[in-house]
C-alpha positions as CSV (number, residue, x, y, z in Angstrom):
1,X,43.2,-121.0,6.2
2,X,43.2,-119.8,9.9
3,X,42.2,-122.1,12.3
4,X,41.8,-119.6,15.4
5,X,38.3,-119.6,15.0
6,X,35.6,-120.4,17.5
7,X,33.9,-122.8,14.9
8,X,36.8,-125.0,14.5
9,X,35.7,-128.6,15.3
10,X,39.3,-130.7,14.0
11,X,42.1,-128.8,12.8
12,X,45.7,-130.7,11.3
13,X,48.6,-129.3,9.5
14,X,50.7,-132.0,8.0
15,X,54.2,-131.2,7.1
16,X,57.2,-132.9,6.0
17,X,59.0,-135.7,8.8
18,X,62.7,-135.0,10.1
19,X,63.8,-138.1,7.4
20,X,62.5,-136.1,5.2
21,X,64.6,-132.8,5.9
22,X,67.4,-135.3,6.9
23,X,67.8,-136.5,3.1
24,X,66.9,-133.0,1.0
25,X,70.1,-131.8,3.8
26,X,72.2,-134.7,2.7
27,X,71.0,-133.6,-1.0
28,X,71.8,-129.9,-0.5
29,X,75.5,-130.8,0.8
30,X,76.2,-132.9,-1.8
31,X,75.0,-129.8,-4.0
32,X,77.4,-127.8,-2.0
33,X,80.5,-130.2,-2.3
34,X,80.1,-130.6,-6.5
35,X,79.9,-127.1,-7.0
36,X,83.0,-126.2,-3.9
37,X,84.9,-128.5,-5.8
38,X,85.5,-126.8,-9.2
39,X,84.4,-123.7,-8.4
40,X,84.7,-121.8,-5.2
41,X,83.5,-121.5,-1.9
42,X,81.6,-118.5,-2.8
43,X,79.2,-120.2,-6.0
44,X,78.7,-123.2,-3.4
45,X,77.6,-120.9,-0.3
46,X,75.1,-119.2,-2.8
47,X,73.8,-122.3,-4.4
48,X,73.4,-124.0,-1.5
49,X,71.5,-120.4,0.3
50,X,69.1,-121.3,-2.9
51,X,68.7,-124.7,-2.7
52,X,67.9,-124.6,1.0
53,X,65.4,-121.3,0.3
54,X,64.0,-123.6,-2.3
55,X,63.0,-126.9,-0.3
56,X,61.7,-124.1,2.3
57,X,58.9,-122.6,-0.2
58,X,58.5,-126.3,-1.6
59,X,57.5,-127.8,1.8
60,X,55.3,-124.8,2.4
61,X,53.4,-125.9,-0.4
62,X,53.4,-129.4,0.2
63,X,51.7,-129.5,3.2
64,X,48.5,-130.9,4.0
65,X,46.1,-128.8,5.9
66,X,42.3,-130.1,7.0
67,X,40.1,-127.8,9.4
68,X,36.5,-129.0,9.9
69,X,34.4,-125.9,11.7
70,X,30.4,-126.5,12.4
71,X,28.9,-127.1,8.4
72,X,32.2,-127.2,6.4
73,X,35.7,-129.6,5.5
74,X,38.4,-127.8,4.1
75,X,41.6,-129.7,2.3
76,X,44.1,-127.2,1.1
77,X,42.0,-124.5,-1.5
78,X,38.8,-126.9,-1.4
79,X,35.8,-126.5,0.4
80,X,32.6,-128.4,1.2
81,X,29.4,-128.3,3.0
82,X,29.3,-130.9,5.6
83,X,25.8,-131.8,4.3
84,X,27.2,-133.2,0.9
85,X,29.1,-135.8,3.3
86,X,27.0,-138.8,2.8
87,X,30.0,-141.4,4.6
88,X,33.3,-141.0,6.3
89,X,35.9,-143.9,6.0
90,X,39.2,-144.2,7.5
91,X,41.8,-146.2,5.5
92,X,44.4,-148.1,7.1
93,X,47.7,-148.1,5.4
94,X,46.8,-151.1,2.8
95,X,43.6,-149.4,1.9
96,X,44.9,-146.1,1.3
97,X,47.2,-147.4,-1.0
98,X,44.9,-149.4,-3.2
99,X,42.7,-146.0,-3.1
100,X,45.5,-143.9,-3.9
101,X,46.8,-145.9,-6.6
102,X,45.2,-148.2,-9.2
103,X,42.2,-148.8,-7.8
104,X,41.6,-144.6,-7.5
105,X,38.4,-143.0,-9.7
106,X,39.8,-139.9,-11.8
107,X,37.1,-138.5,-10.6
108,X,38.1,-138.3,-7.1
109,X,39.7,-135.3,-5.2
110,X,43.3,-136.1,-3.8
111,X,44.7,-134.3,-1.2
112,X,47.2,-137.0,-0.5
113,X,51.3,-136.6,0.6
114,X,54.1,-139.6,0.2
115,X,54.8,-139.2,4.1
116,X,51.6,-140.3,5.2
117,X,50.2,-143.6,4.3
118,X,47.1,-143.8,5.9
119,X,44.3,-141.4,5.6
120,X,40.4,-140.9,5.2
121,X,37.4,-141.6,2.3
122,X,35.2,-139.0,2.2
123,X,32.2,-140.0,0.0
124,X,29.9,-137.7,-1.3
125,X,26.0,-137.2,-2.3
126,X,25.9,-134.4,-4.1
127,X,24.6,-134.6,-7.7
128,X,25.2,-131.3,-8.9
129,X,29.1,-132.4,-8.1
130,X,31.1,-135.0,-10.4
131,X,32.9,-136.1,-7.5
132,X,32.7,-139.5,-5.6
133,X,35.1,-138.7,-3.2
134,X,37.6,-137.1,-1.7
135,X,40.8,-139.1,-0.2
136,X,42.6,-137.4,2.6
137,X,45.9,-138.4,4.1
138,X,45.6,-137.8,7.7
139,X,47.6,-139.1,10.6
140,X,44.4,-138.7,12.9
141,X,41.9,-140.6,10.5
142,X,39.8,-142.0,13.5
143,X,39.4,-138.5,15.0
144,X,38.7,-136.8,11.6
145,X,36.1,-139.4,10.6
146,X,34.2,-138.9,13.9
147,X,34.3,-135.5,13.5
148,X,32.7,-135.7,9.8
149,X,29.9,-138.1,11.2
C-alpha cells in the first residue's frame, strides 16, 4: 500500500514506540548474556544477529497502516468502498477498550495494536457483508473520522 498517490485523502503508518524497542533490546541482551555465559561469544553474537533480525520482520508486520483516497479505507490487506460507511466514531481510550475487549462482536474487523489505546468505529451498511464494524486503532481518530464523513 503506497500512499504517493494523488487520491490520498488521510494516510497513517503506526509502528512500534521507543518503550517498545527499549524492552525487546533489554530482552535481546539478556538473550545475549545467557547464551555468552556457557557458551561463547561467537553462539551469543549469532543468536542475538537473529533475535534482533527477528523483532525487525515482526514489527514490519505489526504495524498498522490506514490510507483513505477519494471512494475507499484501507486497514492493512482490507479494503472498502467509502459508500458502505454508514457512521464514523472515534473512541477515546475507555471506549476502545470496552470495544476491543468484551464488549467486541466476533463479527467485527480488528485492525487493533497494544501501543495504541484509542482509535475509531467504523460502522457499516452493507447487507451483502456480515460485518458490523470495523475497529481501528489510530492516534489521529478525530482527523480519520472527519475524513470518513
Amino acid at each position: 500500500m503506497k500512499a504517493d498517490s494523488k487520491d490520498v485523502i488521510f494516510f497513517e503508518k503506526s509502528n512500534w514506540p521507543l518503550s517498545v524497542w527499549f524492552f525487546l533490546s533489554i530482552m535481546c541482551a539478556s538473550i545475549y548474556l545467557a547464551i555468552w555465559a556457557p557458551l561463547g561469544q561467537i553462539p551469543a553474537l549469532l543468536s542475538t544477529i537473529l533475535c534482533v533480525f527477528g523483532l525487525v520482520i515482526l514489527s514490519q508486520k505489526m504495524q498498522t497502516t490506514i490510507l483513505v483516497e477519494q471512494n475507499m479505507l484501507y486497514v492493512n490487506n482490507a479494503k472498502i468502498n467509502l459508500k458502505f460507511v454508514k457512521k464514523a466514531t472515534a473512541l477515546n481510550k475507555d471506549e476502545f477498550k470496552k470495544l476491543n475487549g468484551a464488549s467486541a462482536d466476533p463479527a467485527a474487523f480488528l485492525a487493533t495494536n497494544f501501543w495504541t489505546n484509542i482509535g475509531v468505529k467504523v460502522e457499516l451498511k452493507d447487507k451483502k457483508d456480515p460485518t458490523p464494524y470495523w475497529l481501528i486503532s489510530t492516534k489521529r481518530a478525530d482527523e480519520l473520522v472527519k475524513k470518513l464523513t
